[in-house]
matplotlib code that plots the C-alpha trace (Angstrom):
import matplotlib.pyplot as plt

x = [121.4, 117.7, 115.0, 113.7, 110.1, 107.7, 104.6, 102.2, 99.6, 96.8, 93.5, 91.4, 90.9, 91.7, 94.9, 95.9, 95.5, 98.0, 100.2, 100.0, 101.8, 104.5, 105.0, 105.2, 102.6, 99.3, 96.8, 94.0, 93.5, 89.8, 90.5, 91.1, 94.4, 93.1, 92.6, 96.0, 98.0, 96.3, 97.1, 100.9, 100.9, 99.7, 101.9, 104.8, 103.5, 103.3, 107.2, 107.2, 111.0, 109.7, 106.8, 105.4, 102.2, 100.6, 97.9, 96.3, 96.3, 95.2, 96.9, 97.9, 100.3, 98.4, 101.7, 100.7, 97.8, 95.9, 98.2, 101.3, 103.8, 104.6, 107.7, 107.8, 110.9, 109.3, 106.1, 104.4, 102.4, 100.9, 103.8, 106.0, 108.3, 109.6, 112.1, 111.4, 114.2, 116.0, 116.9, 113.2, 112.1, 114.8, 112.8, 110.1, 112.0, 113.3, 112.2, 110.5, 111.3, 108.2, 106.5, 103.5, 101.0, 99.5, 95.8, 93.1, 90.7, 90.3, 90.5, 87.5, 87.6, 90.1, 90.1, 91.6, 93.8, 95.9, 95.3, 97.0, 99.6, 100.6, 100.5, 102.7, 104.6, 103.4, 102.4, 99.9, 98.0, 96.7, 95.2, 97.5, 100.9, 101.3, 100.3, 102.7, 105.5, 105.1, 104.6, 107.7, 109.8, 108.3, 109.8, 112.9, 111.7, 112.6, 109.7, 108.8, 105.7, 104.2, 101.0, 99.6, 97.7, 93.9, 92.0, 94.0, 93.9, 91.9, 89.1, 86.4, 85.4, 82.2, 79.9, 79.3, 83.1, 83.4, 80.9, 81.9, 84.3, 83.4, 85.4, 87.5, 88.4, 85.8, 83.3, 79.8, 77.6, 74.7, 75.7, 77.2, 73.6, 72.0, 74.1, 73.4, 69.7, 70.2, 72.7, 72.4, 74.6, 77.5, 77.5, 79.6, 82.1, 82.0, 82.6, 85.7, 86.6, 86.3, 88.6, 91.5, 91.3, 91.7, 94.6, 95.9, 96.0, 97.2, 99.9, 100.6, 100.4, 103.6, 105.0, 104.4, 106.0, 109.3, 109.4, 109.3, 111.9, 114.5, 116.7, 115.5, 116.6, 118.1, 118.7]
y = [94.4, 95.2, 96.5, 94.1, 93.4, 94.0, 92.8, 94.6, 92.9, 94.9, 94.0, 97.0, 98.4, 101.6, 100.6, 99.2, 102.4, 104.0, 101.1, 101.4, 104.7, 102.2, 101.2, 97.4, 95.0, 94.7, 92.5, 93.2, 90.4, 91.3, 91.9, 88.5, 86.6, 83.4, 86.2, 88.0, 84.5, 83.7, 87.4, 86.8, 83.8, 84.9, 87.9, 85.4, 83.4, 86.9, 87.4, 89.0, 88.7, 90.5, 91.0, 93.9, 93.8, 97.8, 98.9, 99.9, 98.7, 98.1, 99.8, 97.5, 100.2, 103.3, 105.8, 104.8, 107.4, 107.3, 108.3, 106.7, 105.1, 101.4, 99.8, 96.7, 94.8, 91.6, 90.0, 87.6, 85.0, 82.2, 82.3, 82.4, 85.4, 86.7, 88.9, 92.5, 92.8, 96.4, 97.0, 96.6, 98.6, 101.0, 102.3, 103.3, 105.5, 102.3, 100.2, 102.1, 99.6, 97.8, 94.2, 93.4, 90.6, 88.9, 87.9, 85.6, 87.8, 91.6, 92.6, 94.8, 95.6, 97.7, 94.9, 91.9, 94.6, 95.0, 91.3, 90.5, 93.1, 91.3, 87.9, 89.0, 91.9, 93.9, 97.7, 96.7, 93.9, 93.5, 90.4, 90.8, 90.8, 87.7, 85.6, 88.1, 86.8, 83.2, 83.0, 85.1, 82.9, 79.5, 81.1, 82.5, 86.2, 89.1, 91.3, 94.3, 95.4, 99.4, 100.0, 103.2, 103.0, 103.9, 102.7, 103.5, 101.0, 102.3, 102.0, 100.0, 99.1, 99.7, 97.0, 98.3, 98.4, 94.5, 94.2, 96.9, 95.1, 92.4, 89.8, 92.1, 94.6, 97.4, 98.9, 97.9, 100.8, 99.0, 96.3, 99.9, 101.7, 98.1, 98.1, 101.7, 101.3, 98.8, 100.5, 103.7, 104.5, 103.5, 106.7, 109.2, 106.2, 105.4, 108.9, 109.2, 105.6, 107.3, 110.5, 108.2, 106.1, 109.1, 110.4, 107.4, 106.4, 110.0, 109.0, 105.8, 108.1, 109.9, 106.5, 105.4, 108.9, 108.3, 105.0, 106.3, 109.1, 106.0, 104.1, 100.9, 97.4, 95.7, 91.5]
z = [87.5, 86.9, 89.6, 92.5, 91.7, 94.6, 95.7, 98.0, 99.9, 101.2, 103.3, 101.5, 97.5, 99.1, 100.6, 97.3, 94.9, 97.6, 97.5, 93.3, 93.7, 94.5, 90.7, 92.3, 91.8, 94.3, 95.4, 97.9, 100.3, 101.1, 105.2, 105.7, 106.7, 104.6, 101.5, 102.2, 101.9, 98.3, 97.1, 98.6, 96.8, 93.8, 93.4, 93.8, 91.0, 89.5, 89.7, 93.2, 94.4, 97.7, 99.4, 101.4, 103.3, 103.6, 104.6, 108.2, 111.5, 114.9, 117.7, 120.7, 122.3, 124.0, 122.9, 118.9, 117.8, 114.6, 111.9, 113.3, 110.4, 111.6, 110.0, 112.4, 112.8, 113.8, 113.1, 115.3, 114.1, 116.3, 118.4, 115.4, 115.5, 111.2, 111.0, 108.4, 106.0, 107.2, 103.1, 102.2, 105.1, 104.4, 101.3, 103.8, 106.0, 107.9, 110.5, 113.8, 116.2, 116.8, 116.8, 115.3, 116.0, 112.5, 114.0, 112.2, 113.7, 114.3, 117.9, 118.7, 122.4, 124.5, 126.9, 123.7, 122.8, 126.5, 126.2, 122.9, 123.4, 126.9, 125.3, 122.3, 123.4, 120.4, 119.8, 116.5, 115.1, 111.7, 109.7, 106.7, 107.5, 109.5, 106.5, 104.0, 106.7, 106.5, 102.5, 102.0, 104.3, 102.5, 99.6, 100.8, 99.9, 101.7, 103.4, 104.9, 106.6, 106.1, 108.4, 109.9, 112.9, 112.6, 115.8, 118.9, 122.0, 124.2, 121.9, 120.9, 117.4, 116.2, 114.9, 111.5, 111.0, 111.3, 108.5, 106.5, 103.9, 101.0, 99.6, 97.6, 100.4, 99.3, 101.6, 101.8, 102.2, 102.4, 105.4, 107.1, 106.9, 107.8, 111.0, 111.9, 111.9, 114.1, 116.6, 115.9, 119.1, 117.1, 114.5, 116.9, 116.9, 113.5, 112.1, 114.7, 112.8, 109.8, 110.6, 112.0, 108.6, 106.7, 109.1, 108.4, 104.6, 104.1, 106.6, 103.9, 101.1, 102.7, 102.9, 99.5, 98.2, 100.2, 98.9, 95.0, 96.4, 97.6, 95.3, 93.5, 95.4, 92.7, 91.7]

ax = plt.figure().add_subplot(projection="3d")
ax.plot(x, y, z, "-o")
ax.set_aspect("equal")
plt.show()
């Protein structure tokens, strides 16, 4: 019996140096569910025999604070409901219960969020994981999902946020500084952004520890 090998798919670069703590192998999907299928696919062509999509997340569900550990059992994804392997999630503490919707899009207002959450009865959304569900059913791959919430639902999203990542998941400064000279409104927003973020990947740091705590899946 040797070790199940793991692939994590995350939206940012930060995200993945947690999700390296891991000791699997990780690909950043740039904050895009278009780039977070071509990383899933490409750590299956890497020798993934499972796939786990980590990272952050939108909250839909008002009782979810920034910082909250998410370990969905379902995923949604245009209408399409995937079930979380329980052994996989198992290594993360285990599943908490929820649903999560996979957007193409983020959802920036309060208003989409009580929307989406209606329309999909789900407590988070994130771009990644929805695309991590379908390419680990094509191939027949278990899957588990590991996302902390870091913008609540009653809130808004700041414009420099949308902007903020490139192609490889990393944060432009300059397109950040660009927008706040614009909308300079935004800043007291944007710093309360950035204190839920951190609440947050230190929240997937705890994750990442438990899961080098459990014992190895094995194949």
């Amino acid at each position: 019996m040797i070790a199940q090998v793991i692939g994590f798919v995350t939206g940012l670069t930060a995200e993945g140096r947690i999700a390296a703590r891991c000791g699997g192998l990780v690909r950043a999907g740039g904050g895009t569910s278009a780039g977070a299928e071509l990383a899933a696919r490409q750590l299956v062509g890497e020798g993934a025999q499972a796939l786990v999509s980590f990272g952050l997340a939108g909250g839909l569900d008002s009782v979810l604070r920034p910082g909250a550990l998410v370990v969905p059992t379902e995923i949604v994804d245009a209408g399409i409901v995937f079930s979380a392997d329980p052994a996989l999630a198992a290594r993360f503490g285990g599943m908490t219960g929820h649903r999560l919707l996979g957007a193409e899009a983020v959802v920036t207002e309060a208003a989409a969020k009580q929307r989406a959450a209606q329309d999909n009865n789900a407590q988070a959304v994130d771009l990644e994981s929805g695309a991590v569900a379908r390419v680990a059913t094509e191939y027949g791959l278990p899957f588990a999902v590991v996302r902390a919430i870091c913008d609540p639902a009653e809130r808004d999203l700041p414009p420099a946020a949308l902007i903020a990542l490139d192609q490889k998941g990393a944060i432009g400064l300059v397109r950040v500084l660009g927008s706040l000279l614009k909308r300079p409104g935004q800043l007291g927003s944007l710093l309360q952004l950035a204190r839920d973020a951190a609440r947050a990947q230190r929240t997937l740091i705890e994750a990442a520890d438990r899961f080098e705590r459990s014992p190895a899946l094995t194949v």
